[in-house]
MARDO-428161 format. One line per field, with one value per atom (N, C-alpha, C, O): x, y, z; residue in one letter; atom name; residue number from 1. Coordinates in Angstrom, 2 decimals, m for minus. Layout:
N
xx: (X,...)
yy: (Y,...)
zz: (Z,...)
rest: (a,...)
atom: (CA,...)
nr: (NUM,...)
//
This chain:
161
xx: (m254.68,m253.53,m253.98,m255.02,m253.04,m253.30,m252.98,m251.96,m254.15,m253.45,m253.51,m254.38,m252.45,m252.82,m253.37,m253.06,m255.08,m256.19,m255.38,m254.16,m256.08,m255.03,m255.50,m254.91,m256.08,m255.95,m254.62,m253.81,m254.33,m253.00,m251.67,m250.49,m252.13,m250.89,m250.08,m249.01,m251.71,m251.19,m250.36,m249.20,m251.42,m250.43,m249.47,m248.79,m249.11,m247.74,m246.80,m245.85,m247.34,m246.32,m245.79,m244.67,m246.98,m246.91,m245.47,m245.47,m244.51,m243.63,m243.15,m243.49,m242.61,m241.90,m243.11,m244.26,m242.75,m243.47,m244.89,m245.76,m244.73,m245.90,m246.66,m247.73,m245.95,m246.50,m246.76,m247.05,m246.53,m246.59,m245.39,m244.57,m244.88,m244.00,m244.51,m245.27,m243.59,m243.86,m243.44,m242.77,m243.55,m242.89,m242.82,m243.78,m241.55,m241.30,m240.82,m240.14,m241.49,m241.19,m240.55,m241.31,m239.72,m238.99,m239.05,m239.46,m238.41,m238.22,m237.40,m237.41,m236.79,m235.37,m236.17,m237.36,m235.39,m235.82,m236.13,m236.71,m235.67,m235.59,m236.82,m237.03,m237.72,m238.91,m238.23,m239.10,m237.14,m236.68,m236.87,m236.07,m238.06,m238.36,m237.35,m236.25,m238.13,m236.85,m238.14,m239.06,m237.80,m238.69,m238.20,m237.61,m238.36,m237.77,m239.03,m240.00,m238.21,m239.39,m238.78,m237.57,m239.52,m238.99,m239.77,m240.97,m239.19,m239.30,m239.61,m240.56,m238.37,m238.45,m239.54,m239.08,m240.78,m241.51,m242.14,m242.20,m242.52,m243.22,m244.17,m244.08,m245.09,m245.70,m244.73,m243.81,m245.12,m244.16,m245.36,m245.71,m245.80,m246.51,m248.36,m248.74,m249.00,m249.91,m249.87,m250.95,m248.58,m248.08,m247.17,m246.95,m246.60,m244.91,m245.13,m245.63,m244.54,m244.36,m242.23,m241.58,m241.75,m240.61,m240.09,m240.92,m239.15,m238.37,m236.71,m236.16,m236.10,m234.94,m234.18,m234.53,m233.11,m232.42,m231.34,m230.47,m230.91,m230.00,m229.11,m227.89,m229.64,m228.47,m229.08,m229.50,m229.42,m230.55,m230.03,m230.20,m229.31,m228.25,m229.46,m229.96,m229.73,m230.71,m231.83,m232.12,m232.73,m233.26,m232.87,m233.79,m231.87,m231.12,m231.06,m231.54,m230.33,m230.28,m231.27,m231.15,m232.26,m233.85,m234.45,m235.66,m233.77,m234.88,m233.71,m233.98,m232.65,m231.95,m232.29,m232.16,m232.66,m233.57,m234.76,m235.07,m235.68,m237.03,m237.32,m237.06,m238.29,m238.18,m240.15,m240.74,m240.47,m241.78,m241.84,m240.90,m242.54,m242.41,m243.39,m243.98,m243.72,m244.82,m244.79,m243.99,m245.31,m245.17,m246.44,m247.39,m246.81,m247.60,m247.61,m246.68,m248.76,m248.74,m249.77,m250.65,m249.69,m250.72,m250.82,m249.94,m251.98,m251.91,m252.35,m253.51,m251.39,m252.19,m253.01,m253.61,m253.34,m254.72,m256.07,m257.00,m256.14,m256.96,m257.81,m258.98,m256.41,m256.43,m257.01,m258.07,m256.17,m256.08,m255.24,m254.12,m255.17,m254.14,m254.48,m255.58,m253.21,m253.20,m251.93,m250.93,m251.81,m250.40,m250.91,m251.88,m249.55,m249.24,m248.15,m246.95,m248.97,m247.81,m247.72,m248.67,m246.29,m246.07,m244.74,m244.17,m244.03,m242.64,m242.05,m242.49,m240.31,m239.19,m238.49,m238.09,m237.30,m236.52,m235.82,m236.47,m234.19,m233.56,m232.72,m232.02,m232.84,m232.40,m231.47,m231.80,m230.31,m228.79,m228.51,m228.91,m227.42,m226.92,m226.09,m226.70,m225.34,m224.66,m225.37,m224.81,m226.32,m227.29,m227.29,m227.32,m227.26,m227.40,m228.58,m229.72,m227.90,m229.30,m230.62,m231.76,m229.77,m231.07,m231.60,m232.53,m231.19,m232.12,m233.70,m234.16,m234.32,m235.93,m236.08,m235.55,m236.97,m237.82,m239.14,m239.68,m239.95,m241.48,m242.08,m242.91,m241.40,m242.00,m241.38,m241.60,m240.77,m239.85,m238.71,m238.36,m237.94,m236.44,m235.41,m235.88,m234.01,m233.62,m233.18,m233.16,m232.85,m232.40,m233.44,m233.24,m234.51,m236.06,m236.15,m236.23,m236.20,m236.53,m234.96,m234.67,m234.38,m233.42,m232.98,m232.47,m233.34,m232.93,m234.24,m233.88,m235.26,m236.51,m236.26,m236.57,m235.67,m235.96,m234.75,m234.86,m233.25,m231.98,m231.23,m230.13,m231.85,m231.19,m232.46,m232.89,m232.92,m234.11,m234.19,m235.08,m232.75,m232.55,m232.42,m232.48,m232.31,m231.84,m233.58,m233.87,m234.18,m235.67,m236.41,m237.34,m236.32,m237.37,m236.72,m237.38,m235.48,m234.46,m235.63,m236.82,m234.56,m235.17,m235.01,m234.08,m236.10,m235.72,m236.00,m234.87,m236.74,m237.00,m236.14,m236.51,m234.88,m234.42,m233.20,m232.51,m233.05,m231.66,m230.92,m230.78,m230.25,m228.33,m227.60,m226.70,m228.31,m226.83,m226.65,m225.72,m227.95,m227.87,m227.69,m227.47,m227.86,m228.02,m227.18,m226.49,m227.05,m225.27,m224.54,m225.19,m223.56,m223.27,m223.62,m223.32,m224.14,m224.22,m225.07,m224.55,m226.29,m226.70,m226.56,m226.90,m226.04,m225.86,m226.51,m226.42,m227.34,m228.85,m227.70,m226.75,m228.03,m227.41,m228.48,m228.15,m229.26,m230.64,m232.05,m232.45,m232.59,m234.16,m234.53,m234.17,m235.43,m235.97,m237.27,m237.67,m238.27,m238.93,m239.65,m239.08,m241.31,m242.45,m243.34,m244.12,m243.35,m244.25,m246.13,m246.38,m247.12,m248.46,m249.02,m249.50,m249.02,m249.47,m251.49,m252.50,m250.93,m252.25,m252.30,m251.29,m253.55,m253.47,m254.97,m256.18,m254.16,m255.40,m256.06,m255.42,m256.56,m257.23,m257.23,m257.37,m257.01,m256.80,m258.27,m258.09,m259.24,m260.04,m261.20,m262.01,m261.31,m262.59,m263.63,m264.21,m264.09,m265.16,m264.81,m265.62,m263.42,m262.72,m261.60,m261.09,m261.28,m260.73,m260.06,m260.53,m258.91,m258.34,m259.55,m259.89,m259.73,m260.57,m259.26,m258.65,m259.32,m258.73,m259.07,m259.93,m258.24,m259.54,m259.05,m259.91,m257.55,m257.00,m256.09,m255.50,m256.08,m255.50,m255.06,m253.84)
yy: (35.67,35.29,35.03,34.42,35.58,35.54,33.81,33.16,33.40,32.44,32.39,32.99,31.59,31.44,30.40,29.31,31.06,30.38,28.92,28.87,28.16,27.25,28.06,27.47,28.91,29.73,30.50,30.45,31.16,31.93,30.73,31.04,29.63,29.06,28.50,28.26,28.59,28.04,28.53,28.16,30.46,31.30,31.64,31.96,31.67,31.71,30.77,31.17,29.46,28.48,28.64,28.34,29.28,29.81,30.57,31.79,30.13,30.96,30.65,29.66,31.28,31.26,31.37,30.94,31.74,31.26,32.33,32.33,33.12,34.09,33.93,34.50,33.10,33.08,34.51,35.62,33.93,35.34,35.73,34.87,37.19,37.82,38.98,39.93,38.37,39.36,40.87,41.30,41.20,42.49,42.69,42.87,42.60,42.78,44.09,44.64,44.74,45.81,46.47,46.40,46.95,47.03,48.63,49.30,49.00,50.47,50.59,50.00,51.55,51.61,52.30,52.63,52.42,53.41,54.68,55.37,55.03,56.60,57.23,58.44,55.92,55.93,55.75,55.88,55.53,55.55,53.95,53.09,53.62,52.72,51.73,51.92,50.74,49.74,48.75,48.36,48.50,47.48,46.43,47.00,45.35,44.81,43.21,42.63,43.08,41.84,40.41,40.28,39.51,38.25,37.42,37.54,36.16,34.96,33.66,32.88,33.70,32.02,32.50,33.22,32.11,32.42,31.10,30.11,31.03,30.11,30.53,31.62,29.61,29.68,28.70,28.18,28.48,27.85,27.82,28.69,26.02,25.97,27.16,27.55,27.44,28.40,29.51,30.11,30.32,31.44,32.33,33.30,32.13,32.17,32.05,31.17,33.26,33.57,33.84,34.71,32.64,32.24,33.08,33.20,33.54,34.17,34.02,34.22,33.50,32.91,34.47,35.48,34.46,35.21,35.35,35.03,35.94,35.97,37.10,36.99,38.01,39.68,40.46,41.31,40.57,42.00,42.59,42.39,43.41,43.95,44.93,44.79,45.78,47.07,46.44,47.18,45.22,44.75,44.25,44.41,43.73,43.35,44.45,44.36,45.83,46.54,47.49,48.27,47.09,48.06,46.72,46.84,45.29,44.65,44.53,43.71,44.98,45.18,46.30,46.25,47.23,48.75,48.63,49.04,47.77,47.62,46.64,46.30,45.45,44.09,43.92,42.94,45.09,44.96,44.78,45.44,44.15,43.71,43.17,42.16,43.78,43.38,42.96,43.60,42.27,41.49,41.74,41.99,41.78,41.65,40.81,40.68,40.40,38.92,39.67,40.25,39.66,39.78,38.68,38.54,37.62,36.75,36.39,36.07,36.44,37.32,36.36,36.87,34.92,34.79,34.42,34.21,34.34,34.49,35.73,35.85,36.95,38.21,38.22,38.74,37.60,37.36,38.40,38.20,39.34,40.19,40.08,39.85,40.29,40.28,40.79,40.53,41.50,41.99,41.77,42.13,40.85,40.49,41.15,41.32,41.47,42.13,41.54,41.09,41.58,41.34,41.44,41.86,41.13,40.96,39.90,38.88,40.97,40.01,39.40,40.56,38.22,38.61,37.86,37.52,37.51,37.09,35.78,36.27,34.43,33.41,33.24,33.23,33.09,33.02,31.19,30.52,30.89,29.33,29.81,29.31,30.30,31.19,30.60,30.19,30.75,30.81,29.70,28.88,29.24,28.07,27.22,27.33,26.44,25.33,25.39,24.94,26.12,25.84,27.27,27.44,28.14,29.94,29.48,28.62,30.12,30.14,31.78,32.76,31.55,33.02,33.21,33.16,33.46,34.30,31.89,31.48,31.23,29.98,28.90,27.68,29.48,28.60,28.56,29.49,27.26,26.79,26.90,26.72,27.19,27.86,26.23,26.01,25.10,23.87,23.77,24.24,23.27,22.79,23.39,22.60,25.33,25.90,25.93,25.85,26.08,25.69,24.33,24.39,23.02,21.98,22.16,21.98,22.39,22.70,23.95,23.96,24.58,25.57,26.55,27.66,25.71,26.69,26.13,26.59,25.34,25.39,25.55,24.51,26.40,26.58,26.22,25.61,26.93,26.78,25.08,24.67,24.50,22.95,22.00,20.92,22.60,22.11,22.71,22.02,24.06,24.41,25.25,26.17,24.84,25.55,26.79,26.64,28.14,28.66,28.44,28.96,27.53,27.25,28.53,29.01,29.35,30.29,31.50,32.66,31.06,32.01,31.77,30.74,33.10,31.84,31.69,31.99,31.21,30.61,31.91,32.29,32.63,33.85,35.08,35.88,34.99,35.79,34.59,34.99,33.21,32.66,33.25,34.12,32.78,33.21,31.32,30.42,31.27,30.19,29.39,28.21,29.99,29.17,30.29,31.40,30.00,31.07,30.62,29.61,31.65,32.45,32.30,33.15,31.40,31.44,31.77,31.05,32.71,32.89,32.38,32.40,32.13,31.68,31.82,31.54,32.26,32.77,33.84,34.13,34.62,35.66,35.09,34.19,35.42,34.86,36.15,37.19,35.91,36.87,36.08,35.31,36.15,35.73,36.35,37.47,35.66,36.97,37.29,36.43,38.48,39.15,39.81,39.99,39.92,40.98,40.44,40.11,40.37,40.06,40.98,40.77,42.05,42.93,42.19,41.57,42.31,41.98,43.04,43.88,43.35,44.43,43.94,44.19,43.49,42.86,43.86,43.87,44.79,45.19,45.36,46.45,44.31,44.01,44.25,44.85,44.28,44.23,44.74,44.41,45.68,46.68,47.58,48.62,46.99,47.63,46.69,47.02,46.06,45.42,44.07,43.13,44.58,43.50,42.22,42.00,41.28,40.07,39.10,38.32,39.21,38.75,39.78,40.72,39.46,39.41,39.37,39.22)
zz: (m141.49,m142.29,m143.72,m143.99,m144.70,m145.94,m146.54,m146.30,m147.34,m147.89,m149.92,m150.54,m150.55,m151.95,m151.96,m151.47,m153.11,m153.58,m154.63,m154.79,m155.04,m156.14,m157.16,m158.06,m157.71,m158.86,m158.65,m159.57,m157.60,m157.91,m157.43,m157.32,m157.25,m156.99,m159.00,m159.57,m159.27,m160.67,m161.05,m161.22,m161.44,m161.98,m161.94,m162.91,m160.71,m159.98,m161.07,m161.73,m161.03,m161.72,m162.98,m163.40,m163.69,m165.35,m165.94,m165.76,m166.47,m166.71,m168.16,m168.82,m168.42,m170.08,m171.59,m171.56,m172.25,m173.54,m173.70,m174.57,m172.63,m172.99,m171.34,m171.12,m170.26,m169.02,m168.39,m168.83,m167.12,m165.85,m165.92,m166.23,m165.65,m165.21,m164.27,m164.41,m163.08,m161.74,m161.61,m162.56,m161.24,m160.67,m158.86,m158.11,m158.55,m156.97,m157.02,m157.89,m155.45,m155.17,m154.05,m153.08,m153.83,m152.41,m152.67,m153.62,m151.27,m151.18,m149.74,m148.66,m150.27,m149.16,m147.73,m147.73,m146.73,m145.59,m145.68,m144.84,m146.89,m146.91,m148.01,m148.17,m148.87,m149.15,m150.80,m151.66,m151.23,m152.74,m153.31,m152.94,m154.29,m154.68,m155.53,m156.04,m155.45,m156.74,m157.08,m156.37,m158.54,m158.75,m160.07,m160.99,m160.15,m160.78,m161.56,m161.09,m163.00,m163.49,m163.29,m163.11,m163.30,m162.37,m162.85,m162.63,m163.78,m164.26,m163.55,m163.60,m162.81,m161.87,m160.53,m159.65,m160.46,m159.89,m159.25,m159.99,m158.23,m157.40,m156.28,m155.71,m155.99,m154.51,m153.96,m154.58,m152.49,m151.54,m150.09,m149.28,m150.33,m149.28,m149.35,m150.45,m148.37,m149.18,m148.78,m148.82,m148.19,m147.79,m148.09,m147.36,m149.07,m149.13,m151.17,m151.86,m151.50,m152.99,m153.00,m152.42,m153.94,m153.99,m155.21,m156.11,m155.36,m156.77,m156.29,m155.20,m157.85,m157.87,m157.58,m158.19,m156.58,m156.77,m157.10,m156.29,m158.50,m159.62,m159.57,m159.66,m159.46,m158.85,m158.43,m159.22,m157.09,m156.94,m156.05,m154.85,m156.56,m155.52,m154.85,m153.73,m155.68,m155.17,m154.47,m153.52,m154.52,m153.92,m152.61,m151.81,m152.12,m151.14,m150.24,m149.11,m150.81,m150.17,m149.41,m148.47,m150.18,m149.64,m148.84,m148.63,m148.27,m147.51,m146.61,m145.73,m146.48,m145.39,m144.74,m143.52,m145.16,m144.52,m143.87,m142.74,m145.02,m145.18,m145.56,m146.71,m144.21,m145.18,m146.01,m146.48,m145.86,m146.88,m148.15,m148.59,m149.24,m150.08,m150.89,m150.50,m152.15,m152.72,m154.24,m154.92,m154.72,m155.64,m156.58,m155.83,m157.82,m158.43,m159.96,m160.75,m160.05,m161.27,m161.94,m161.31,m163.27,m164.45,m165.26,m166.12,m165.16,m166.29,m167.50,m167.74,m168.35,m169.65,m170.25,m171.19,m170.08,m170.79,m170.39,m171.18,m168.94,m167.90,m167.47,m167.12,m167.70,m167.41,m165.81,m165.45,m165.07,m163.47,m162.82,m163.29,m162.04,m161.56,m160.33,m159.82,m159.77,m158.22,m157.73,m158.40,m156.63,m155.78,m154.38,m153.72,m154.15,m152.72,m151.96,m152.16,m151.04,m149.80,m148.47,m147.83,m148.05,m146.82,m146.74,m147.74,m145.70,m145.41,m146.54,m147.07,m146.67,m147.52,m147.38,m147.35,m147.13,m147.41,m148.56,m149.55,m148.42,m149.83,m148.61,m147.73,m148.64,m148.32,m148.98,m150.17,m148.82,m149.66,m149.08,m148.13,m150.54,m150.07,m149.01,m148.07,m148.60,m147.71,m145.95,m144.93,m146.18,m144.37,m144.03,m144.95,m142.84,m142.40,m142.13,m141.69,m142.55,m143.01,m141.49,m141.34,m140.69,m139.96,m139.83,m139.04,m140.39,m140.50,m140.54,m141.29,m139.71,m140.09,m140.21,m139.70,m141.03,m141.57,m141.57,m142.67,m140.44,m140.79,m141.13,m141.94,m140.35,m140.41,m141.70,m141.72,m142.50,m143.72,m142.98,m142.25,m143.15,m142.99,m144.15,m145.27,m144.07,m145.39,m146.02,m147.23,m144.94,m145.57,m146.48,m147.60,m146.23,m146.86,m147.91,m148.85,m148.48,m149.49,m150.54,m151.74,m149.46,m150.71,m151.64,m152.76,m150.86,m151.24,m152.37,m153.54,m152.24,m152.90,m154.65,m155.84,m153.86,m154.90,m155.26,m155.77,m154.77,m154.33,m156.14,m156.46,m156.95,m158.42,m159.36,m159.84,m159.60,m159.75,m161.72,m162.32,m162.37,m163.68,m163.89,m165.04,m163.21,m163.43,m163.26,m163.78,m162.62,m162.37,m163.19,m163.62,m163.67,m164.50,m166.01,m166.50,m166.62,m167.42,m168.34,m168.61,m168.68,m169.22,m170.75,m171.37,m171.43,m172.86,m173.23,m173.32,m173.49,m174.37,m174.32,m174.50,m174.05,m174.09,m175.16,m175.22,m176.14,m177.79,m177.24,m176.05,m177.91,m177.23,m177.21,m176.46,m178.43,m178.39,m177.31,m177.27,m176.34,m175.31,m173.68,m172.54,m174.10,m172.82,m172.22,m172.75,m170.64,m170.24,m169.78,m169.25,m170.07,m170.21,m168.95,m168.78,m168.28,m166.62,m165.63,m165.46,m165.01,m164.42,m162.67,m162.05,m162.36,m160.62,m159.84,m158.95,m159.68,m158.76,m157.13,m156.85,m156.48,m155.26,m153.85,m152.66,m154.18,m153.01,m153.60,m154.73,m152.69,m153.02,m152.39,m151.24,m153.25,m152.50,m152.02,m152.76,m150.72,m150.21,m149.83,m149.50,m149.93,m149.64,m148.71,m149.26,m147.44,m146.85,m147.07,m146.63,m147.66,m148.02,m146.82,m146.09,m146.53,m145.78,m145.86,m145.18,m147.20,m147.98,m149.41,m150.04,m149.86,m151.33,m151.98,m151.87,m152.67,m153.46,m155.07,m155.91,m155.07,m157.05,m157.23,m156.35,m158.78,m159.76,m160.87,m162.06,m160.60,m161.64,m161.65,m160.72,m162.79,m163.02,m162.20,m162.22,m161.30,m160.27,m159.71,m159.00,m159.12,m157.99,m157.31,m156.24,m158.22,m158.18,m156.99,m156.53,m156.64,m155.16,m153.89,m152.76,m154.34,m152.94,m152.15,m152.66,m150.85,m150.32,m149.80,m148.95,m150.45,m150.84,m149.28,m148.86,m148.44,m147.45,m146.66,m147.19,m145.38,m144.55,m143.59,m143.49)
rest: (x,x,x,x,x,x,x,x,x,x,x,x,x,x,x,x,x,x,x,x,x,x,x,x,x,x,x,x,x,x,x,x,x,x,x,x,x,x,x,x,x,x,x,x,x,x,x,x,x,x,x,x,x,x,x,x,x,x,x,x,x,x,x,x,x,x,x,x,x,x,x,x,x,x,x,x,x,x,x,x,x,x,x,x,x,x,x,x,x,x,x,x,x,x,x,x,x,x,x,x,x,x,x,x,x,x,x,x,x,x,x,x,x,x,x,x,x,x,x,x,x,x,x,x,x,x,x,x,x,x,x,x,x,x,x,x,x,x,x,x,x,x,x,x,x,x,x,x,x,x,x,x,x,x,x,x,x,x,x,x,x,x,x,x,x,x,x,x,x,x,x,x,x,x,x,x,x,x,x,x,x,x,x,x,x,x,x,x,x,x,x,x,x,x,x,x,x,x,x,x,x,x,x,x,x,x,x,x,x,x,x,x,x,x,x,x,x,x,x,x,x,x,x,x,x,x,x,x,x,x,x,x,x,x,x,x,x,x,x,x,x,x,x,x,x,x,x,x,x,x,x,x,x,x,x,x,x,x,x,x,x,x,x,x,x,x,x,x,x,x,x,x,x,x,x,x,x,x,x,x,x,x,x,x,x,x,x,x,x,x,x,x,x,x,x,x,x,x,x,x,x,x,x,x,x,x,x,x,x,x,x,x,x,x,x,x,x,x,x,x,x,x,x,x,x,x,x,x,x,x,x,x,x,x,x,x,x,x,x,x,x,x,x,x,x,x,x,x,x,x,x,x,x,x,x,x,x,x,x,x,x,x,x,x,x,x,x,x,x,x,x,x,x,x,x,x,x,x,x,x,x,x,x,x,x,x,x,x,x,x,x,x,x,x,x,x,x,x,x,x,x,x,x,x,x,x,x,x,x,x,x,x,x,x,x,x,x,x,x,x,x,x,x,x,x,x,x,x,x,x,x,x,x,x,x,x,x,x,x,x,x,x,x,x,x,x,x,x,x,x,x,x,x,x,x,x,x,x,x,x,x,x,x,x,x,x,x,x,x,x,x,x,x,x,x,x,x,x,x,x,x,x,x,x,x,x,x,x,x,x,x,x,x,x,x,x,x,x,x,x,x,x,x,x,x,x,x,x,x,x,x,x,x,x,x,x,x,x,x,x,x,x,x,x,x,x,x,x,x,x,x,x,x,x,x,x,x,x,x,x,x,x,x,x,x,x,x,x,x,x,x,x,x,x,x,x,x,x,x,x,x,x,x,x,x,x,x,x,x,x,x,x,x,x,x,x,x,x,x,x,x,x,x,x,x,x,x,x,x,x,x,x,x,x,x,x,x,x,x,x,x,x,x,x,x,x,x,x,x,x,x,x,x,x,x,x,x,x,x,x,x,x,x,x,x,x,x,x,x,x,x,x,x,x,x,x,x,x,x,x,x,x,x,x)
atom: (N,CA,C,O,N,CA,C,O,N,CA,C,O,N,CA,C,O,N,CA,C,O,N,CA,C,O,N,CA,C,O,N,CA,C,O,N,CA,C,O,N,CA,C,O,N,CA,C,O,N,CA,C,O,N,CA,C,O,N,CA,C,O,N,CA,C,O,N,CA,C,O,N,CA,C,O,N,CA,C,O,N,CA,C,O,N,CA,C,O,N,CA,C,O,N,CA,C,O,N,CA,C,O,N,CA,C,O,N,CA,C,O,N,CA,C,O,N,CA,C,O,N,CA,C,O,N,CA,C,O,N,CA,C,O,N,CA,C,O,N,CA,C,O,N,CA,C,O,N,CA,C,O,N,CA,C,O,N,CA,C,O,N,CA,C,O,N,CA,C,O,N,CA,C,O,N,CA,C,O,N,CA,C,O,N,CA,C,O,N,CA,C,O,N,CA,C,O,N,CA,C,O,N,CA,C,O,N,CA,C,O,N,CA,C,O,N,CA,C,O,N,CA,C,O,N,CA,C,O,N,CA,C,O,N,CA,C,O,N,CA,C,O,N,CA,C,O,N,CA,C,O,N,CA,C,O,N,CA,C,O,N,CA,C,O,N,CA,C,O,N,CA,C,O,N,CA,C,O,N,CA,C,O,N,CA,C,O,N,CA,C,O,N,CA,C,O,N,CA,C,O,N,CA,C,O,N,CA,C,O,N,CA,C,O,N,CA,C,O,N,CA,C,O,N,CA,C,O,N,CA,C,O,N,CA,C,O,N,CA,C,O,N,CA,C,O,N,CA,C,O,N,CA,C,O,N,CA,C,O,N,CA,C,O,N,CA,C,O,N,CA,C,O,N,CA,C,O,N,CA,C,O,N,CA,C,O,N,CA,C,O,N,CA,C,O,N,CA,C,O,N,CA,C,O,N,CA,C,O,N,CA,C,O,N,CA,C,O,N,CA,C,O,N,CA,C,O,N,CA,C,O,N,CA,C,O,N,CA,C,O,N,CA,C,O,N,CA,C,O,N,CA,C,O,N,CA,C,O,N,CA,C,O,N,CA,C,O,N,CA,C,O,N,CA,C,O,N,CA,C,O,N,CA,C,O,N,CA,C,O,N,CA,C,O,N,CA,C,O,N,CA,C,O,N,CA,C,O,N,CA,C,O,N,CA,C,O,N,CA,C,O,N,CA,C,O,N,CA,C,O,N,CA,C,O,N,CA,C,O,N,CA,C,O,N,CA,C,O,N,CA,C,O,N,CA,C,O,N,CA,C,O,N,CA,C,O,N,CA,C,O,N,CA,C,O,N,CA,C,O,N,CA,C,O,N,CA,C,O,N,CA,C,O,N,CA,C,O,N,CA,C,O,N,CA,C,O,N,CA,C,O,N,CA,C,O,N,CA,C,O,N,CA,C,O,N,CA,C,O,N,CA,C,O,N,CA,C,O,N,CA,C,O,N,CA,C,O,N,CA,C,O,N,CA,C,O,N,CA,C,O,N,CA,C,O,N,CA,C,O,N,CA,C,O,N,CA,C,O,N,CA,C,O,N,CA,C,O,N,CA,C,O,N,CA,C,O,N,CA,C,O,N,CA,C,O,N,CA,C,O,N,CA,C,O,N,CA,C,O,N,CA,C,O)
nr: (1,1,1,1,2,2,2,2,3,3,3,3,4,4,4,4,5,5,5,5,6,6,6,6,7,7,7,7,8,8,8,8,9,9,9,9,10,10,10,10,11,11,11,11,12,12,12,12,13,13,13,13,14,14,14,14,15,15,15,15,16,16,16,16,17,17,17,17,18,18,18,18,19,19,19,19,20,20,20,20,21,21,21,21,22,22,22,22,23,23,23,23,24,24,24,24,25,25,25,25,26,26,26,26,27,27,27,27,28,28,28,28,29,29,29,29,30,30,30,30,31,31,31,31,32,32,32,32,33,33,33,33,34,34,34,34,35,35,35,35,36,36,36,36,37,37,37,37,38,38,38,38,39,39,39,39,40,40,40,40,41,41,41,41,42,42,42,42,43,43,43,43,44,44,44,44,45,45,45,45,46,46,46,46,47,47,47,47,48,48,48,48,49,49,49,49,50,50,50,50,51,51,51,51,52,52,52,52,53,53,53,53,54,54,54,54,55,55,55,55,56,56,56,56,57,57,57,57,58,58,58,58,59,59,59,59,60,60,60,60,61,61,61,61,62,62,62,62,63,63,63,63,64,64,64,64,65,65,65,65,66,66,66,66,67,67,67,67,68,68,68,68,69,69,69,69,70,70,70,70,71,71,71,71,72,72,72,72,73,73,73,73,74,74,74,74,75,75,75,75,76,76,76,76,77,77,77,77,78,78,78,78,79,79,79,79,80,80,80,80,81,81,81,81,82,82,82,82,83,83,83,83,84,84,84,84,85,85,85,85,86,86,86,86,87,87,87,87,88,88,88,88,89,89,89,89,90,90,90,90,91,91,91,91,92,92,92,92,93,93,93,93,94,94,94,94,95,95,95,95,96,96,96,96,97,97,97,97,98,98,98,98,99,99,99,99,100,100,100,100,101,101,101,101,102,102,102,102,103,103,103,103,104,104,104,104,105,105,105,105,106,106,106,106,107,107,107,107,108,108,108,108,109,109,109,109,110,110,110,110,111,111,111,111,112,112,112,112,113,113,113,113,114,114,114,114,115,115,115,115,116,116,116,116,117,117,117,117,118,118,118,118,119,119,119,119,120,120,120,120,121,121,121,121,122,122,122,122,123,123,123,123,124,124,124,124,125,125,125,125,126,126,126,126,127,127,127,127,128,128,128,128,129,129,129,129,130,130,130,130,131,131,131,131,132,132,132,132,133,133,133,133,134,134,134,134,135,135,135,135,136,136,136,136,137,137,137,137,138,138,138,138,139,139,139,139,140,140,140,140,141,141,141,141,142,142,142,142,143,143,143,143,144,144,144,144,145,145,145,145,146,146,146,146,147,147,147,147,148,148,148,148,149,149,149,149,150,150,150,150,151,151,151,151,152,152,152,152,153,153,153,153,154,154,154,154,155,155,155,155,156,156,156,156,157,157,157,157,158,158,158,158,159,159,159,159,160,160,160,160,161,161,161,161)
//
C-alpha cells in the first residue's frame, strides 16, 4: 500500500501565490482522456489526495465509466514532481453521511473538507473575476495506489505500491 511521505503531504498543502497546481486525470471507458488543473488541493490522512469539487462534469463522467485516476504535482521551488495513481471517486454533499469509499467516510471528509473556500479562501484571485460565491459540490477523492517521481535521478521509477 502506497503511502504520502510528509514531503508530499506538504506540497500537497502549498497553494496560491505561485504554489502547487495539480493536474487530475481521468479517462472514459472508451480510452478518451480528460484532464484538468486544480487549486484546492489536499492530502487526507496518509492515503487519500483530496480536490475541491467545483464543476467537473467531464470528470464525473469518466469515473462513472472508469474509477482510475491520477494526479500529478510539480513544485516549483523545490522542483519536487510526483504523480499518483489509484482509484477515484467525486464524494458529493448529496451522499449519505454514512457512504464509505476505498476506507474514508463521506460524513468525516466532508465535515473536514466539504467548504473548502471558507477554510482556505482563494485571496489571489482580483475581485473583478472572483465569482460572487463559489459551488464547492463535495470532494473529489484519490485513494494512492502508486506514486512515480519525475526527478532527474529518478525518473519514471516507482517509488510505492
Amino acid at each position: 500500500m502506497a503511502k504520502l511521505t510528509p514531503e508530499m503531504k506538504q506540497v500537497l498543502k502549498v497553494v496560491g501565490k505561485g504554489g502547487a497546481v495539480v493536474f487530475l486525470s481521468t479517462c472514459s471507458k472508451d480510452g478518451k482522456p480528460n484532464i484538468v488543473a486544480e487549486r484546492f488541493i489536499t492530502h487526507y490522512k496518509d492515503e487519500y489526495i483530496l480536490i475541491a469539487e467545483m464543476f467537473a462534469q467531464k470528470t464525473k463522467v469518466n469515473l462513472n465509466e472508469n474509477e482510475q485516476g491520477c494526479i500529478s504535482v510539480a513544485h516549483p521551488s523545490k522542483g519536487k514532481t510526483w504523480v499518483f495513481r489509484g482509484p477515484c471517486t467525486i464524494i458529493s454533499h448529496a451522499a449519505s453521511p454514512n457512504y464509505r469509499w476505498h476506507g474514508i467516510r463521506a460524513k468525516e471528509v466532508l465535515a473536514e473538507w466539504g467548504n473548502w473556500a471558507e477554510k482556505e479562501p482563494p485571496d489571489e484571485v482580483p475581485p473583478d473575476i472572483a465569482p460572487p460565491k463559489l459551488a464547492q459540490r463535495g470532494i473529489i477523492a484519490l485513494k494512492v495506489e502508486e506514486i512515480y517521481s519525475w526527478e532527474p535521478q529518478e525518473a519514471g521509477k516507482v517509488l510505492s505500491s
